[in-house]
N, C-alpha and C positions, 0 to 999 in steps of 0.2 A: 928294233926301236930306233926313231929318228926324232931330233930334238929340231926344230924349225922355228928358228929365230928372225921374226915380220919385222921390218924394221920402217917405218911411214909417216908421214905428216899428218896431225891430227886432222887433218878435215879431211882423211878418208878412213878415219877411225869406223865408223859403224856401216859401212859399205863392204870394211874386209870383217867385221863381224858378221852381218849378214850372210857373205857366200860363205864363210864358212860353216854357220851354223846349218845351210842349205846339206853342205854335205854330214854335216854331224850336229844334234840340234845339242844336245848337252856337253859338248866338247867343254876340255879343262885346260886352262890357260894362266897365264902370268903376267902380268902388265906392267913395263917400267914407264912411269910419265917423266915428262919435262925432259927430253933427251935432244941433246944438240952436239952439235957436230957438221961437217961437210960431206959431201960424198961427189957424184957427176952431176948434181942440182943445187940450187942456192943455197948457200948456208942457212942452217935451222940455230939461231944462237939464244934466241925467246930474249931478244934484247930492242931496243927504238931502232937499230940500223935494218938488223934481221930478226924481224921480231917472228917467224914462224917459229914450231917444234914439233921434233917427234915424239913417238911413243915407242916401244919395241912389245912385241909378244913373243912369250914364249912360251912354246908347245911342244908336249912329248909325247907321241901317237907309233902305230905301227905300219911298218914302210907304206902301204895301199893307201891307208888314210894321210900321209904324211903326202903322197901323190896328187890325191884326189883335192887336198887342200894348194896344192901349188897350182895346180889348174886353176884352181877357183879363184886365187890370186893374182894370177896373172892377166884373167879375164877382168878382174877389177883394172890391175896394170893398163889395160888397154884403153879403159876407158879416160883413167886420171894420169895418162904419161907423164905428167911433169911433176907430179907430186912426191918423185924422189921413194918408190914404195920398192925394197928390196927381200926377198925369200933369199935365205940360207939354210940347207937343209944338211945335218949333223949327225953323219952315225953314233950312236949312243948306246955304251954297255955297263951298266952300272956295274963299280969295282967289285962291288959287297956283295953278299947271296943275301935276300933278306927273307 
């Protein structure tokens, strides 16, 4: 299990939905909005200076799928370089038996 935390500038919000859903059309997801912060592209602060922001997703899939969606992401990446779009992909073992 891999937990893969999107982290991007709204305005390629439904672009990284679409490849994703390409490879998985009901995939389950989490969405934190209004997220600001800096990284190796402009600050996203949703303020009059830097008024962009991002969004993050988070998704919990199994390793293949967790693959097939970084691809897919990246091919978004290629398109929208500057928009600051980061994958981070998280081995995940829940503590609990449930």
């Amino acid at each position: 299990m891999i937990r893969l935390e999107i982290i991007a500038n709204n305005t390629v919000e439904e672009d990284i939905i679409e490849a994703m859903e390409h490879i998985d059309k009901g995939f389950y997801y989490s969405k934190i909005n209004s997220v600001h912060g800096r990284g190796k592209s402009d600050p996203r602060w949703g303020d009059a200076v830097w008024p962009e922001e991002n969004f993050i997703f988070i998704v919990f899939c199994e390793d293949d799928k967790a693959l097939e969606f970084v691809k897919a992401i990246n091919k978004v990446k290629e398109r929208f370089d500057r928009e600051g779009i980061k994958v981070f992909a998280i081995p995940f073992q829940s503590p609990i038996e449930i």
